[in-house]
One Martini backbone bead per residue (centre of mass of N, CA, C, O) as a GRO file, in nm:
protein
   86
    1UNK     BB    1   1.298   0.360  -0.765
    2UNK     BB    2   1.466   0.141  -0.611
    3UNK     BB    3   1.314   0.146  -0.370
    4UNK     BB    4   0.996   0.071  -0.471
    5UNK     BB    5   1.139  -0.205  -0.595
    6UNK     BB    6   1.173  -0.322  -0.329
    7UNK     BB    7   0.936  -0.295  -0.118
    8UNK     BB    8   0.679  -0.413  -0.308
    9UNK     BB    9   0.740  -0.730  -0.217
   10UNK     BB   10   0.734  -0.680   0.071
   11UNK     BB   11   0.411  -0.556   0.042
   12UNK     BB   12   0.303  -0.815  -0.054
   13UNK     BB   13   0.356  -1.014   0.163
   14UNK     BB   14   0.243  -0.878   0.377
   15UNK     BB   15  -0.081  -0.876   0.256
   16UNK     BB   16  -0.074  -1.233   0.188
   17UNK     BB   17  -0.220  -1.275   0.490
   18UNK     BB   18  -0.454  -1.107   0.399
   19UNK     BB   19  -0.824  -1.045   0.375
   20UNK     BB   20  -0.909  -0.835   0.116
   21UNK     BB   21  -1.102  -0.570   0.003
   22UNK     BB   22  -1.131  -0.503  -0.321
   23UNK     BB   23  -1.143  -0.206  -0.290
   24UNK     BB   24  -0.882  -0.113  -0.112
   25UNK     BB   25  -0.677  -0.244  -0.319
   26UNK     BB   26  -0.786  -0.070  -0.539
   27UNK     BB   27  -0.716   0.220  -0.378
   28UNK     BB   28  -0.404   0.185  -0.340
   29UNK     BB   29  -0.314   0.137  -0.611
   30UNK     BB   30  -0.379   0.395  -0.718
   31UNK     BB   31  -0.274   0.544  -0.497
   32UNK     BB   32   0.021   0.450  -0.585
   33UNK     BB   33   0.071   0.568  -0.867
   34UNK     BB   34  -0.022   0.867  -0.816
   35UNK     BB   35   0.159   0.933  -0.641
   36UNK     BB   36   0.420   0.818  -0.766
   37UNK     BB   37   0.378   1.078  -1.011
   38UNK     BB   38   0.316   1.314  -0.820
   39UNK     BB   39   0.600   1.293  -0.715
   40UNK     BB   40   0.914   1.464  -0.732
   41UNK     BB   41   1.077   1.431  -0.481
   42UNK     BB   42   0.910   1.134  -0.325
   43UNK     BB   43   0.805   0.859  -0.412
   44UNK     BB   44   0.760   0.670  -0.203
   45UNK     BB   45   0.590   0.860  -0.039
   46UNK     BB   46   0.365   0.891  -0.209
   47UNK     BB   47   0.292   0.610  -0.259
   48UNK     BB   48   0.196   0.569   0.034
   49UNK     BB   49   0.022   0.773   0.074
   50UNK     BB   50  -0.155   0.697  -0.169
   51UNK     BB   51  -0.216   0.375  -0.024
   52UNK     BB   52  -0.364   0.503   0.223
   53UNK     BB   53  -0.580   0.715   0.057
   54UNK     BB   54  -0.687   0.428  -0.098
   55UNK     BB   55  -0.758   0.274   0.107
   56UNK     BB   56  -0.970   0.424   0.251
   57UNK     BB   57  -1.133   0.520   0.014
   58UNK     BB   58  -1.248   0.241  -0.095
   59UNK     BB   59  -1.368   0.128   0.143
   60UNK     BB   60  -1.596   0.384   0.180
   61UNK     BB   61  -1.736   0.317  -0.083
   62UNK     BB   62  -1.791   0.040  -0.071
   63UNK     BB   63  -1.967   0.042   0.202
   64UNK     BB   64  -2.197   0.265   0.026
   65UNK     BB   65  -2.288   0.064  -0.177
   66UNK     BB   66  -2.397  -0.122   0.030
   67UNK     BB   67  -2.675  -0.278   0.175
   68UNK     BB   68  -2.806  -0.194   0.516
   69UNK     BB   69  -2.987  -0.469   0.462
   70UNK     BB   70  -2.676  -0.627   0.431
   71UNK     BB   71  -2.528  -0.869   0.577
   72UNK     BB   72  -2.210  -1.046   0.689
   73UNK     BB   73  -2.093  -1.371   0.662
   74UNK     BB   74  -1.970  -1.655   0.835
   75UNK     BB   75  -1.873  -1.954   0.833
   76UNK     BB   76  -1.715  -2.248   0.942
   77UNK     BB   77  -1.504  -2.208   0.685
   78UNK     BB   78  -1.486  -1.913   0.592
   79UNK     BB   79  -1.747  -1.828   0.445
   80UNK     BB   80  -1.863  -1.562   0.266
   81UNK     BB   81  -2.182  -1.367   0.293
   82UNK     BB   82  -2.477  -1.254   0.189
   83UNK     BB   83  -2.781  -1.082   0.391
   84UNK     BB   84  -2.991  -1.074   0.532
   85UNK     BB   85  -3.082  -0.905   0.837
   86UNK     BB   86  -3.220  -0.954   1.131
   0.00000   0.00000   0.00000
């Protein structure tokens, strides 16, 4: 457990530079927190696998939710938006 919370701080830092999914990221999370109650040898471990396969699962259903006549862009601000697809 207490590598656990040594990690968690460091998997902040790094992740707090990239603008992220919030399905992505939600699915991380729950996939973090499912490993680590279901791993009983090696919670750590757990807690990894689960946060790359919810978040991997996030991603994939948030894209199926998305209509796929509506694409994402970007202005030059870096503000996105969705709209029709030309």
């Amino acid at each position: 457990m207490k590598r656990f919370l040594m990690i968690l701080p460091l998997a902040a830092m790094t992740t707090a530079c990239v603008e992220a999914n919030p399905n992505t990221v939600g699915g991380a999370t729950v996939g973090a927190i499912a490993g680590a109650a279901l791993d009983d040898d090696d919670r750590v471990r757990g807690a990894v696998t689960g946060a790359v396969v919810g978040g991997v699962a996030g991603t994939l259903l948030g894209r199926s939710q998305q209509n796929p006549d509506q694409c994402v862009y970007q202005d030059r601000y870096g503000n996105r938006y969705v709209a029709d697809c030309p």
